[in-house]
C-alpha positions as CSV (number, residue, x, y, z in Angstrom):
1,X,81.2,-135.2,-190.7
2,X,82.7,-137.8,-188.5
3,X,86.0,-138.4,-189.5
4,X,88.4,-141.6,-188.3
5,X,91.7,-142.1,-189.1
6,X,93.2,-144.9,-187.7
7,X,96.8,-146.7,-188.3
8,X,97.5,-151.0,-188.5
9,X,101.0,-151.2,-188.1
10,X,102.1,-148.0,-187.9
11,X,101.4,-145.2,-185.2
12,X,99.8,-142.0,-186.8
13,X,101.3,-139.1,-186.0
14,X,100.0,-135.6,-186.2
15,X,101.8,-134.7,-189.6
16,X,100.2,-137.8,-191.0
17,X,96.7,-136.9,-189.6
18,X,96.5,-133.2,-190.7
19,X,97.8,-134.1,-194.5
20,X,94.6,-136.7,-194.5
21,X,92.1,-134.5,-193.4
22,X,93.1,-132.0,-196.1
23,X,93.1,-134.1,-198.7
24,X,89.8,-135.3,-197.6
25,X,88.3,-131.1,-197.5
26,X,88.6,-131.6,-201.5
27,X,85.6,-134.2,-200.9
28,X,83.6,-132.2,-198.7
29,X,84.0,-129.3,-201.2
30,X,82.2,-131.1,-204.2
31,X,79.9,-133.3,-202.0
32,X,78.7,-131.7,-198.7
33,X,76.6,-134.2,-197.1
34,X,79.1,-136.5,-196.3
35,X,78.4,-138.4,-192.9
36,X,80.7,-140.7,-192.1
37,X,84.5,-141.2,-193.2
38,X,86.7,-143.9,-192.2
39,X,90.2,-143.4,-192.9
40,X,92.9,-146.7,-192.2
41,X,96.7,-146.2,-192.8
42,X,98.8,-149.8,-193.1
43,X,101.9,-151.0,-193.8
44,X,102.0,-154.6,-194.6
45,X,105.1,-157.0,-194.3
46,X,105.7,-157.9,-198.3
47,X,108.9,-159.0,-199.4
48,X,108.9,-156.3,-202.4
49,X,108.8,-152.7,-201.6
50,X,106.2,-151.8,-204.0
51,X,102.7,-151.4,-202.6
52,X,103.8,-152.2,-199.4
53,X,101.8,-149.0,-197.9
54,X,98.1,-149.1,-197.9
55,X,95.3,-146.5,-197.5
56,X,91.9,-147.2,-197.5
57,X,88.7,-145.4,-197.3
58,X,84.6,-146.1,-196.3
59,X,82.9,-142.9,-196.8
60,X,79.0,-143.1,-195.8
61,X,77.0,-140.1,-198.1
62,X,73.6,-139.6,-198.3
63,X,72.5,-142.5,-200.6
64,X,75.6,-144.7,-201.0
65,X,78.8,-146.1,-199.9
66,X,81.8,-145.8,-201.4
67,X,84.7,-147.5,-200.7
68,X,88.7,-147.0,-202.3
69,X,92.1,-148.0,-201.9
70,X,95.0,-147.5,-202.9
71,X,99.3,-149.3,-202.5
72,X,102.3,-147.7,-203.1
73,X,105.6,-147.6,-201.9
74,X,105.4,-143.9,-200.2
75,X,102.1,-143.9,-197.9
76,X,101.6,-140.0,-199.0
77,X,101.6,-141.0,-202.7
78,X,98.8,-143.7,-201.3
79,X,96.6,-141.4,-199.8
80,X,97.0,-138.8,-203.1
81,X,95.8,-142.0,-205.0
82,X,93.4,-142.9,-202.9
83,X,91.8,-139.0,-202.5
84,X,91.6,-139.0,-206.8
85,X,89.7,-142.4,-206.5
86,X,87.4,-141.2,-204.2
87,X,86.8,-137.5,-205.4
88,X,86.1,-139.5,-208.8
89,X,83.5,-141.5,-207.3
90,X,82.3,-138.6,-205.0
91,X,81.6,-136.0,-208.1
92,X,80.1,-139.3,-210.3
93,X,77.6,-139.9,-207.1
94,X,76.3,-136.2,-207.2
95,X,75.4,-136.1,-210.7
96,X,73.6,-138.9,-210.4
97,X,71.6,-137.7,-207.3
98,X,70.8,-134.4,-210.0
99,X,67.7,-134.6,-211.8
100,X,68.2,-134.6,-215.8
101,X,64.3,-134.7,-216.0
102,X,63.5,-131.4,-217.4
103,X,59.8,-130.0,-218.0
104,X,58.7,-130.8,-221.8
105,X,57.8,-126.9,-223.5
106,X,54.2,-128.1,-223.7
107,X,53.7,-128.0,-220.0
108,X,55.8,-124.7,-219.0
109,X,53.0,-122.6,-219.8
């Protein structure tokens, strides 16, 4: 899994960069064929302090793209956010991929 975490406006520090890629082990536990993730940490200029920190996420799987993102006003409560969205989308992904087709009794024999 390549993994890139990168920072617009802000420097990312190692604190920052080790509590992302553990959040981001809960999607590699229910979905292991993850191949690409791109990680990128903001802070914009907004008047309001609300959802003035921004994560967002482009994870390349086997079969798909996903992208999330998430605002809030503490950039760790952003990335918790944006790990749910993802893990959501992840686990709704790999039951897709899963074959429902099951063999009809007839034909077992």
């Amino acid at each position: 899994m390549n993994l890139t975490i990168s920072g617009h406006h802000l420097e990312v520090t190692p604190a920052l960069r080790s509590y992302v890629t553990g959040k981001l082990d809960r999607i590699t536990r229910h979905f292991d064929q993850v191949v690409d993730v791109k990680v990128l940490l903001s802070i914009e200029n907004q008047t309001e302090k609300e959802g003035r920190q921004r994560a967002e996420c482009n994870i390349h799987v086997k079969g798909n793209d996903m992208f999330a993102e998430s605002a809030h006003h503490d950039l760790y409560a952003a990335v918790d956010d944006l790990v749910d969205k993802l893990d959501r989308q992840v686990v709704k992904h790999k039951d897709r991929m899963r074959s429902h087709h099951h063999q009809s009794p007839k034909r077992l024999m």
